[in-house]
KEVEX-842461 format. One record per residue: x, y, z of N, C-alpha, C in turn. Coordinates in steps of 0.05 Angstrom, whole numbers, padded with zeros to 5 digits, always signed. Layout:
N
XYZXYZXYZ;...
This chain:
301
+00017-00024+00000+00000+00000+00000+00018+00025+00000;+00014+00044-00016+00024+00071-00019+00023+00087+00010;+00043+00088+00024+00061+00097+00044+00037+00130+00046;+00035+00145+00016+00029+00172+00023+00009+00174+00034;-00002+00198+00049-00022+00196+00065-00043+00220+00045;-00065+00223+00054-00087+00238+00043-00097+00261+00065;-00089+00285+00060-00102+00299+00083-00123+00306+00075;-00146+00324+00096-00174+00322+00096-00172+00351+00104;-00189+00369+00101-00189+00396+00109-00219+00396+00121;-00218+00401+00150-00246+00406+00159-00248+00436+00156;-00275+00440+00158-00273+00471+00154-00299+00486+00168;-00296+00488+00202-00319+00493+00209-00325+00527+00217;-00351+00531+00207-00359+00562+00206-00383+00560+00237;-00381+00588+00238-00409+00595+00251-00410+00620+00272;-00418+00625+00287-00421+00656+00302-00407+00649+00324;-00406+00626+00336-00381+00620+00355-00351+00604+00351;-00345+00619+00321-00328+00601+00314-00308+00631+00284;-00318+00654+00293-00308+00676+00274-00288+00681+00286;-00279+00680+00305-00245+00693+00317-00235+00665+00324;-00230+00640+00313-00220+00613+00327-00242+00607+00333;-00233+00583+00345-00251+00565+00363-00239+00562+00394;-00262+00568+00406-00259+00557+00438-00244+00527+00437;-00240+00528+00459-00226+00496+00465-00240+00469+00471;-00265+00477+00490-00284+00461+00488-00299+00467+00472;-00301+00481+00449-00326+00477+00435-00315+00459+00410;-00288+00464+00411-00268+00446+00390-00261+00417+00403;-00267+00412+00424-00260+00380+00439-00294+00368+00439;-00313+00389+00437-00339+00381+00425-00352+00372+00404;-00335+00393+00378-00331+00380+00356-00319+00357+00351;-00294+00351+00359-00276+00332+00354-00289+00299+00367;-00313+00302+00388-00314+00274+00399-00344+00274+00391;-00359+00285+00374-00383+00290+00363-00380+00278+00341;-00358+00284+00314-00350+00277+00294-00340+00251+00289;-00323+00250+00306-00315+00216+00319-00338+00194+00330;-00360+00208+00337-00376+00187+00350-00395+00181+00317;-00399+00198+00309-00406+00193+00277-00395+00183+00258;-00371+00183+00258-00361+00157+00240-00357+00129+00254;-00359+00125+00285-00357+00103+00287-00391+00089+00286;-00405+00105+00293-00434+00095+00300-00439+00090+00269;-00435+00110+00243-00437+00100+00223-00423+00074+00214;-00402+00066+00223-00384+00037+00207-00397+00020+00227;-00414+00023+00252-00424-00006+00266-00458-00005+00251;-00464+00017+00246-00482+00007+00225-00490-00011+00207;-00470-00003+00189-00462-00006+00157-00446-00049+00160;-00447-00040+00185-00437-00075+00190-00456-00100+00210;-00488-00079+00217-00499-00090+00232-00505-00087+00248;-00478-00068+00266-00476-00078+00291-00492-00064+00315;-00499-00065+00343-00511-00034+00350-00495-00008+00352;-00512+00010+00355-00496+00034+00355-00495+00052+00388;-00481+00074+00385-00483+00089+00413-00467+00068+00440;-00449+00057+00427-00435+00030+00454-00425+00052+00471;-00429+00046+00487-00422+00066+00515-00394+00041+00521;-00372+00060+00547-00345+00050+00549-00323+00056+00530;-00303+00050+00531-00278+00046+00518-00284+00044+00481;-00274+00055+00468-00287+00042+00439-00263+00020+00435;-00279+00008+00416-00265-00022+00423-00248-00019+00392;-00233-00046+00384-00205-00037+00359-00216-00034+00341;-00231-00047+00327-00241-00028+00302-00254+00000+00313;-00265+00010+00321-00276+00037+00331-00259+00060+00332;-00228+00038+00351-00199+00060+00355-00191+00061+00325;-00195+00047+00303-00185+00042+00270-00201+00063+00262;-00230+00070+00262-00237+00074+00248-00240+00105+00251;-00230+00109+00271-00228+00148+00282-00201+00146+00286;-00186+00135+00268-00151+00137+00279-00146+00165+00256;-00141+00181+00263-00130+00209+00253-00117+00226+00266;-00098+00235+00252-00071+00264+00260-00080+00281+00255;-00085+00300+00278-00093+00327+00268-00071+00344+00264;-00057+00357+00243-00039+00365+00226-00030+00386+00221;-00050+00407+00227-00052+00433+00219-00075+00444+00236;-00075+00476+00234-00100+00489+00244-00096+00506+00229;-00104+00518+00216-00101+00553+00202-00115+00574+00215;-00102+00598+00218-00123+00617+00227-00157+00617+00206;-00175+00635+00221-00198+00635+00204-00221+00622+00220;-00247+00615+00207-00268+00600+00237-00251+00581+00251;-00246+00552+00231-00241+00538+00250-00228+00521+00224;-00206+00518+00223-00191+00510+00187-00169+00486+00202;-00180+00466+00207-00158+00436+00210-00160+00414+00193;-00129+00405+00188-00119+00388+00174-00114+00364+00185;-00134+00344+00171-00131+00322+00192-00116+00290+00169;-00109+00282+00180-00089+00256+00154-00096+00226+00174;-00105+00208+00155-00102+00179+00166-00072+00168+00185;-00081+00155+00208-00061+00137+00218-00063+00116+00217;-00041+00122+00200-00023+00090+00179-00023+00065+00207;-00019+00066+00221-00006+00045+00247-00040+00044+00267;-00050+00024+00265-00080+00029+00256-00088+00014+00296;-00099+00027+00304-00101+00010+00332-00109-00017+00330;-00105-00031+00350-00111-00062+00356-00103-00084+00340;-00086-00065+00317-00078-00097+00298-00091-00098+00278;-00116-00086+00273-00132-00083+00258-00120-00096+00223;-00125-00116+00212-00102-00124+00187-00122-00111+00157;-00147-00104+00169-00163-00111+00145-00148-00077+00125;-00146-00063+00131-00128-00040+00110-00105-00051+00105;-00084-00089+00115-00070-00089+00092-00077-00094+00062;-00105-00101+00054-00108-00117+00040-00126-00091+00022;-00137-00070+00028-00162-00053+00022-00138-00028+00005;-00137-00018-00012-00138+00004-00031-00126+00025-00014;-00138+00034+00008-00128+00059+00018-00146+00050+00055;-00132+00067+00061-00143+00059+00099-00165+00059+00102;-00170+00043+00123-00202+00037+00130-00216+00057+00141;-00205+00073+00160-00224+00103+00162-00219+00124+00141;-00214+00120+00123-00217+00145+00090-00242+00123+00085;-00237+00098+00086-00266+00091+00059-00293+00092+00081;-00292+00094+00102-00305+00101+00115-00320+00137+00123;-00294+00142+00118-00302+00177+00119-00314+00174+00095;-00307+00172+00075-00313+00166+00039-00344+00167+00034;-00349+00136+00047-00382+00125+00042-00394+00142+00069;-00395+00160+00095-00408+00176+00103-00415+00198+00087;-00393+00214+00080-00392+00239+00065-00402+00230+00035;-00407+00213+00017-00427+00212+00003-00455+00199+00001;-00459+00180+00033-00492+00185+00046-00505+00211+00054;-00482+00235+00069-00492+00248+00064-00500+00273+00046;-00484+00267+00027-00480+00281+00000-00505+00281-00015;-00519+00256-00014-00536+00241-00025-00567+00245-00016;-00560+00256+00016-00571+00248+00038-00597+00237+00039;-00577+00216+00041-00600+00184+00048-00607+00179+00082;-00622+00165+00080-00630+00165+00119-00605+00156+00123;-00590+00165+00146-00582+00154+00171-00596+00142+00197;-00568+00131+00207-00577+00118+00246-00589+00147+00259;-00607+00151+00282-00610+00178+00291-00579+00177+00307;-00573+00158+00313-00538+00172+00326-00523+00184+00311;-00520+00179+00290-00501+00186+00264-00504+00225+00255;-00536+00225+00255-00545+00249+00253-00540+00272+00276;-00554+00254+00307-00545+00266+00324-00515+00279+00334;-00500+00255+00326-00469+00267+00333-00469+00286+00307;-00470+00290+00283-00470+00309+00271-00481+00336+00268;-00507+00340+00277-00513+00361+00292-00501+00368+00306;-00495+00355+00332-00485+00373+00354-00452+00376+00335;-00438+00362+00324-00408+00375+00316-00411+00398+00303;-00435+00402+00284-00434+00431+00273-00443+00453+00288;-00466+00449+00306-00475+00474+00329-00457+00478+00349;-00424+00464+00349-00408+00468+00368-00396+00495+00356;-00406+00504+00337-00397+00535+00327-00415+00544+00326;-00441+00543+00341-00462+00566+00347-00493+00546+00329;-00509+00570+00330-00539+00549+00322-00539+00553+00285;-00520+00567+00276-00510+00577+00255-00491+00555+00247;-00485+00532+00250-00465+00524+00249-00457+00510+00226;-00438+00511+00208-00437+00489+00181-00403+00480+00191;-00404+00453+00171-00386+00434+00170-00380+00435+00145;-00355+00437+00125-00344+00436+00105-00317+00418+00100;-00323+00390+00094-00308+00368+00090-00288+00371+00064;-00275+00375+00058-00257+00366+00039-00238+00345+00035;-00238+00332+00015-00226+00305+00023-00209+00306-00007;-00191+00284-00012-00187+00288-00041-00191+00255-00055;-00203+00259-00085-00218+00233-00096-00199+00213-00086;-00202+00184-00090-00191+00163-00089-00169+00162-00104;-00136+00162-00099-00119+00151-00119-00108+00176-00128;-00118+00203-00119-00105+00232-00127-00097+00244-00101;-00079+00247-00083-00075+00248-00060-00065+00276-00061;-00081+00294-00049-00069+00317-00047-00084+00332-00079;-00100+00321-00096-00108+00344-00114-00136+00332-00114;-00152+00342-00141-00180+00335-00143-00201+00323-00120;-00193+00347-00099-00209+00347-00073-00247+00349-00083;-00253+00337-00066-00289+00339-00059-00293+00352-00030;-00316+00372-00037-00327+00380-00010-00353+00371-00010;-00355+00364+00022-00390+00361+00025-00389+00382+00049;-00417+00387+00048-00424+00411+00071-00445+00402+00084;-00446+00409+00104-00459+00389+00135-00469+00419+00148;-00496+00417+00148-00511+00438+00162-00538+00430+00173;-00544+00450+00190-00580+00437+00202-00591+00434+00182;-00589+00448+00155-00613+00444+00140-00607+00413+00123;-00585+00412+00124-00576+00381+00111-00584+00355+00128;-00576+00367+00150-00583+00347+00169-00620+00344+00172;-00628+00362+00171-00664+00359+00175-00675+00343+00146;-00661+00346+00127-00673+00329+00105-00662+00309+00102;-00650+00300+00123-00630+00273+00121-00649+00252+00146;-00661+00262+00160-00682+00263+00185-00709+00251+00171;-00716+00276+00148-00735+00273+00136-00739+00241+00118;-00720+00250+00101-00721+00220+00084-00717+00197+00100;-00703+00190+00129-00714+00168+00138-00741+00161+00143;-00751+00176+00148-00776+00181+00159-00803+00181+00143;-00791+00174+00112-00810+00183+00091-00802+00147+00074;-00825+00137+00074-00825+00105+00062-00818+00112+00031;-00801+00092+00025-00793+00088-00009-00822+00090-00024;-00816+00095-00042-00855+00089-00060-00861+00067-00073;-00875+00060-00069-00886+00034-00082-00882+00041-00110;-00876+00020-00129-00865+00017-00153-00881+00006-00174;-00887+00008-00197-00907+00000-00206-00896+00003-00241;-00899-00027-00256-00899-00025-00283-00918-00028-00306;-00932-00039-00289-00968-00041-00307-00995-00030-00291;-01006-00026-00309-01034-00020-00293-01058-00024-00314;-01079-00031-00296-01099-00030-00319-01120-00023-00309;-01145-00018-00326-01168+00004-00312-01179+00008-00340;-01198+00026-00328-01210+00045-00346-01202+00075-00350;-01205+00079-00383-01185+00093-00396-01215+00116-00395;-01211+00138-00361-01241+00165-00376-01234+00184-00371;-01202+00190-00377-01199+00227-00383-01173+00218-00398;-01171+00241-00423-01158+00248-00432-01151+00278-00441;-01126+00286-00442-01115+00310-00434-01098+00312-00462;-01103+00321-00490-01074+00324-00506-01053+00349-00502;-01063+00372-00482-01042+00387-00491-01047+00399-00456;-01027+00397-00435-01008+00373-00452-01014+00337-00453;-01001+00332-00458-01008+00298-00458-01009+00278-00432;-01036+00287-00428-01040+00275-00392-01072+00255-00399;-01060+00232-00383-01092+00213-00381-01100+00208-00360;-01122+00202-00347-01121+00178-00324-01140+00149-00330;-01126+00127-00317-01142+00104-00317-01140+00104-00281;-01174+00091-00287-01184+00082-00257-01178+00050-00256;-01155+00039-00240-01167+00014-00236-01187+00004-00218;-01184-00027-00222-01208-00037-00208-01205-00036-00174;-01183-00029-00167-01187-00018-00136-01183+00010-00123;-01205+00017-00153-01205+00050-00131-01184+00067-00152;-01159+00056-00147-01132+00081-00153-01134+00099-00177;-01138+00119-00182-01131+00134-00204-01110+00145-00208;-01100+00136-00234-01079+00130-00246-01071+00155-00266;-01059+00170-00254-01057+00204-00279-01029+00202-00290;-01034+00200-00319-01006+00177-00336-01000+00206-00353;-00970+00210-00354-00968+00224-00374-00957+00207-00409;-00961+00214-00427-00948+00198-00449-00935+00201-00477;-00919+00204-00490-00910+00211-00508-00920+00217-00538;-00916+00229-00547-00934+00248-00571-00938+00212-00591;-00923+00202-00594-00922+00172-00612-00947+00162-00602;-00959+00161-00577-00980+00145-00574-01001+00160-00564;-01006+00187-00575-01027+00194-00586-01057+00187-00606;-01055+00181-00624-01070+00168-00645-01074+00129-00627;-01068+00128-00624-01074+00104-00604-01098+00107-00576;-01085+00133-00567-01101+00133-00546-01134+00143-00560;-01128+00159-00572-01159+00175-00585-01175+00144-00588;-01166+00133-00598-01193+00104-00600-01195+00097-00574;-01180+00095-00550-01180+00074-00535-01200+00092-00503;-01208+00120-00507-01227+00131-00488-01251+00124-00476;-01252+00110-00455-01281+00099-00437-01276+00064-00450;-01246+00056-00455-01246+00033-00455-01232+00017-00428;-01227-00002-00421-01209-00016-00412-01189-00018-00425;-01163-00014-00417-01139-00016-00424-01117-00031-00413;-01091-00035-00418-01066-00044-00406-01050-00020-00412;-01038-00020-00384-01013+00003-00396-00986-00003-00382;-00974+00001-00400-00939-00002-00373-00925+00018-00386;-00898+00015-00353-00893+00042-00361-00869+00043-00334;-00869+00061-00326-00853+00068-00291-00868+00083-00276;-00880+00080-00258-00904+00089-00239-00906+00086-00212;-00903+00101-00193-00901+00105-00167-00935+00102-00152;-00947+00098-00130-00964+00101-00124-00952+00137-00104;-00990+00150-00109-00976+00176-00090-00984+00175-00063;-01016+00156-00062-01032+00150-00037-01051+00124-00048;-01063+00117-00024-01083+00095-00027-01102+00092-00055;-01111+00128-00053-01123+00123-00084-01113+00141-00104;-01087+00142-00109-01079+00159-00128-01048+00148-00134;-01043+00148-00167-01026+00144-00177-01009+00171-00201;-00980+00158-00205-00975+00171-00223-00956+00149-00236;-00960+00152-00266-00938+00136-00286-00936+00155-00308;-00905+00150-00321-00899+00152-00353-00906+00135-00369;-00919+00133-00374-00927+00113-00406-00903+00106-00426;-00901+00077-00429-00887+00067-00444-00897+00052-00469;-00919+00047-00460-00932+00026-00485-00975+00035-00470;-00991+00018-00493-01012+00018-00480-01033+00009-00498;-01050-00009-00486-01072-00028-00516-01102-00035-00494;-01117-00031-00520-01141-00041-00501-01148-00067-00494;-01156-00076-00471-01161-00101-00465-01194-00118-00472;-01193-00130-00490-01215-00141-00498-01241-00150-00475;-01262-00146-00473-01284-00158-00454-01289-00186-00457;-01289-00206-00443-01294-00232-00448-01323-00237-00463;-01327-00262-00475-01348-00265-00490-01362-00285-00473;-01390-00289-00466-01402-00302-00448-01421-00323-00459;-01401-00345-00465-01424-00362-00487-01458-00374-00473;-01463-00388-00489-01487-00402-00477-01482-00420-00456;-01462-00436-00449-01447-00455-00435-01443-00453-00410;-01450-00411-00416-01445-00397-00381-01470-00381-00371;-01486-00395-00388-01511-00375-00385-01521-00380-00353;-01536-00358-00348-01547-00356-00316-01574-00369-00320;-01589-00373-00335-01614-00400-00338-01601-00415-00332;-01624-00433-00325-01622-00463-00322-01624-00482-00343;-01611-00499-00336-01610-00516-00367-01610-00544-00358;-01634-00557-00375-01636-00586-00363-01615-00599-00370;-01618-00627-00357-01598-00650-00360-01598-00662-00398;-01616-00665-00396-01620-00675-00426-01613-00655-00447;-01617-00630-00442-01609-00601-00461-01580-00608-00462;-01564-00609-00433-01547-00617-00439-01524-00632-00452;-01539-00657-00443-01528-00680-00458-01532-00678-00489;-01553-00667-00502-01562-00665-00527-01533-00638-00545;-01535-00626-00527-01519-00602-00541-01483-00624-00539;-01481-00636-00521-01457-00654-00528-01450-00681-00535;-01470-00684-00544-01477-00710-00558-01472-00740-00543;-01485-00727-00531-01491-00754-00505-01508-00762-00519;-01511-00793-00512-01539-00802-00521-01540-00825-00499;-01517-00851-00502-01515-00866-00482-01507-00862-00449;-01509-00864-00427-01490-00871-00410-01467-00880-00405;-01446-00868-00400-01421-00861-00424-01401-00889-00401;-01405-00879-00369-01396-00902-00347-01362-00889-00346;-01349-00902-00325-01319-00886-00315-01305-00889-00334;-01309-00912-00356-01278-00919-00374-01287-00883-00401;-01311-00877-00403-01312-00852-00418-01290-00834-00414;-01287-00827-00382-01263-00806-00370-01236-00812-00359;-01233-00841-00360-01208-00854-00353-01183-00850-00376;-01166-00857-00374-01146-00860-00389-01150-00889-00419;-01145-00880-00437-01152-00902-00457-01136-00927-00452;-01106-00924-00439-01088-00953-00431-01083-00943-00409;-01082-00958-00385-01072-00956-00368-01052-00982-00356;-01034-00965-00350-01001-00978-00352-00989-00981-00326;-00967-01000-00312-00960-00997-00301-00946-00976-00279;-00942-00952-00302-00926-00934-00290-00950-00908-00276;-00976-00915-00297-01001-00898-00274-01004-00915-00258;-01008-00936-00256-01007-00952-00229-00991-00941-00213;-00970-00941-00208-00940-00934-00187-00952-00908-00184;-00960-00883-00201-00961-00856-00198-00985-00848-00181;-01007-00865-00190-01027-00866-00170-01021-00878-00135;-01011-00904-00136-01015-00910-00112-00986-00896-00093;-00978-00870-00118-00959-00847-00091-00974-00830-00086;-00986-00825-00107-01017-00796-00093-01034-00813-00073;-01038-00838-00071-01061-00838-00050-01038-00856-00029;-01018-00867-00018-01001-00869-00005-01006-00855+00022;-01014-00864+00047-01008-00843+00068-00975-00838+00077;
């Protein structure tokens, strides 16, 4: 593994953080920030989070960092991986670059992304940025994978990042949907909006591409099929893009299913019964040893 190290520029602002940083509000940051990348890697592996006591060797691995530098300004420190990794830890001989960078790495683009987090994860991150006031932001700079020291990334860590990171846990994925079918009774050409009702209720408000226009004009107050990519929004409301879409034929209801009554003899007459036909009519025409064996495993206790 390449010896060089990757420094990280934290960069924290805020109304208690414009002339330096206090000492404890900087040992607040520092064990706030730390409790967030470890509660994030026992996550991401299962495990629980918030362990109260001693942090144990991967935990000491995974917050192992030199702090490097400070620059004047809010609060401007340089922090670099430690190569000599607590407890023995072997798994960064074998991994690309140290185990707390790919760890800092996949936090800083969950929350880049910002996908739900653990509420510990969030919590210690809140409080590391309000340790420079209720104003407080976090400004990560790191540099890409394999460019050490150039083509840096920043992510920025603020209440308002953090509240929509809160939010989207809190907000269920959407139900997914590639067909639907219903009845086809509004149509919209300009712009090009429909809805089908299916048969449980949902109304289905489809937008669809100018190509399947002339298609739809025939297919109004019909039953249809449609697919497409389609989210549900609530119990009775949908939305999809239209990909394709055809009407679905009504079944034909012969005499065979009629709701009269129909005698025995009507019957037999319409299928050309005439004799008493007896079991060998519906049996098998040879019966072989091997339905023998097959039968007496279906009736077998």
């Amino acid at each position: 593994m390449n010896e060089a190290t990757d420094s990280i520029t934290l960069r924290l602002e805020g109304a208690r953080a414009r002339r330096g940083v206090v000492l404890s509000d900087f040992e607040t940051f520092i064990d706030s920030f730390l409790a967030a990348l470890r509660d994030f890697d026992r996550d991401r592996r299962g495990a629980p989070t918030k362990k109260s006591g001693h942090p144990e060797a991967r935990a000491a691995a995974i917050t192992s960092f030199r702090l490097v530098g400070f620059r004047e300004g809010s609060g401007i420190a340089t922090i670099e991986p430690e190569l000599a990794l607590a407890g023995g830890d072997n798994e960064s001989l074998v991994e690309s670059e140290p185990l707390q960078m790919m760890n800092l790495r996949a936090l800083l683009s969950s929350v880049d992304r910002e996908e739900p987090l653990p509420d510990s994860v969030t919590d210690s991150l809140e409080k590391a940025v309000r340790s420079a006031g209720e104003d407080g932001t976090l400004s990560v700079e790191i540099p890409e994978p394999g460019h050490a020291g150039m083509d840096c990334r920043s992510v920025l860590i603020d209440a308002e990042r953090i509240a929509r990171i809160r939010a989207a846990k809190q907000t269920p994925p959407p139900r997914v949907v590639t067909s639907i079918s219903g009845r086809l009774h509004q149509v919209d050409f300009e712009p090009d909006k429909l809805a089908i009702r299916s048969s449980d209720g949902v109304d289905w408000i489809c937008r669809f591409p100018e190509e399947l226009e002339s298609q739809i004009e025939e297919l109004v107050n019909r039953f249809v099929w449609a697919t497409g990519s389609g989210t549900f929004q609530s119990a009775s409301r949908g939305s999809m893009q239209l990909a394709a879409i055809k009407a679905v034929e009504a079944g034909i209801q012969t005499g065979l299913f009629s709701g009269d009554p129909i005698s025995g003899d009507d019957l037999a007459k319409a299928q050309n019964v005439t004799v008493p036909q007896g079991l060998e009519a519906v049996g098998a025409p040879e019966w072989t040893d091997a339905d023998e064996a097959y039968l007496a495993a279906l009736t077998s206790g």
